[in-house]
C-alpha positions in Angstrom: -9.3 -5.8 -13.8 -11.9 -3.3 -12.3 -12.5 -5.6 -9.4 -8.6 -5.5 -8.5 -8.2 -1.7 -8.7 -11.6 -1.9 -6.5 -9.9 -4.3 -3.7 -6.6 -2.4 -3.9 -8.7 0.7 -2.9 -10.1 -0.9 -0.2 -7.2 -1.6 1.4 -5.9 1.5 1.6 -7.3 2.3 5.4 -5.8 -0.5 7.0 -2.5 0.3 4.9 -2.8 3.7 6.3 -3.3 1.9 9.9 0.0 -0.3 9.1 2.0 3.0 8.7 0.6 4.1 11.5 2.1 1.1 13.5 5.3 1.6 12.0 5.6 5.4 13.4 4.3 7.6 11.2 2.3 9.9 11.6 -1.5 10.1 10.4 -0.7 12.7 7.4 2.6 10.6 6.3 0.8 8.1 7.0 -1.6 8.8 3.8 0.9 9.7 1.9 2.8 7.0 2.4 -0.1 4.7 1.5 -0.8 7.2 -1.6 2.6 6.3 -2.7 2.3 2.6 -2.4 -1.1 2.9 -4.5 -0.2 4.7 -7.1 3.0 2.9 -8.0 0.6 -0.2 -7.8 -1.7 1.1 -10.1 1.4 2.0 -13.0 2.5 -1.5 -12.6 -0.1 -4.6 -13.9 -2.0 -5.0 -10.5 -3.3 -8.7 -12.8 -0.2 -10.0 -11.6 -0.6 -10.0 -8.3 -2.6 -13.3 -6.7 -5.7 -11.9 -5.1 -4.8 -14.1 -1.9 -1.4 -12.1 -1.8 -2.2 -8.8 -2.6 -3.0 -7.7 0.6 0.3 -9.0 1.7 2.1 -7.3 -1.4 1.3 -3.7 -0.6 1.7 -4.5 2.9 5.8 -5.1 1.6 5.7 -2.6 -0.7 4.6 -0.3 2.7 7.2 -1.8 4.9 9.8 -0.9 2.2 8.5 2.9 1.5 8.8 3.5 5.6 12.6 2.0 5.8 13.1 4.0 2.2 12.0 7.2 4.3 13.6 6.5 7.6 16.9 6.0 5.9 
């Protein structure tokens, strides 16, 4: 379990980088990334495959930015 919450952190500057891509800026950017985090760390982050996790929070992201666009 540690070791997930471990990679999860990790991946949070090319998360940031992602929102970046997307359009936002660099402080929504963090937030944005912030907001993916945390709501991954309420849910059981054990569920997630560690081959897919990357790409989870990478659609969790995607979905936060068209969530704040709209």
């Amino acid at each position: 379990m540690h070791t997930r919450l471990v990679e999860m952190v990790a991946l949070g500057p090319e998360l940031r980088v992602e929102a970046q891509k997307l359009g936002k800026g660099v402080n929504e950017s963090y937030m944005l990334v912030h907001q993916v985090l945390a709501q991954a760390f309420r849910d059981d982050p054990e569920r997630i495959p560690s081959d897919a996790l990357r790409d989870h929070l990478s659609l969790r992201l995607q979905r936060r930015v068209r969530e704040c666009a709209a």
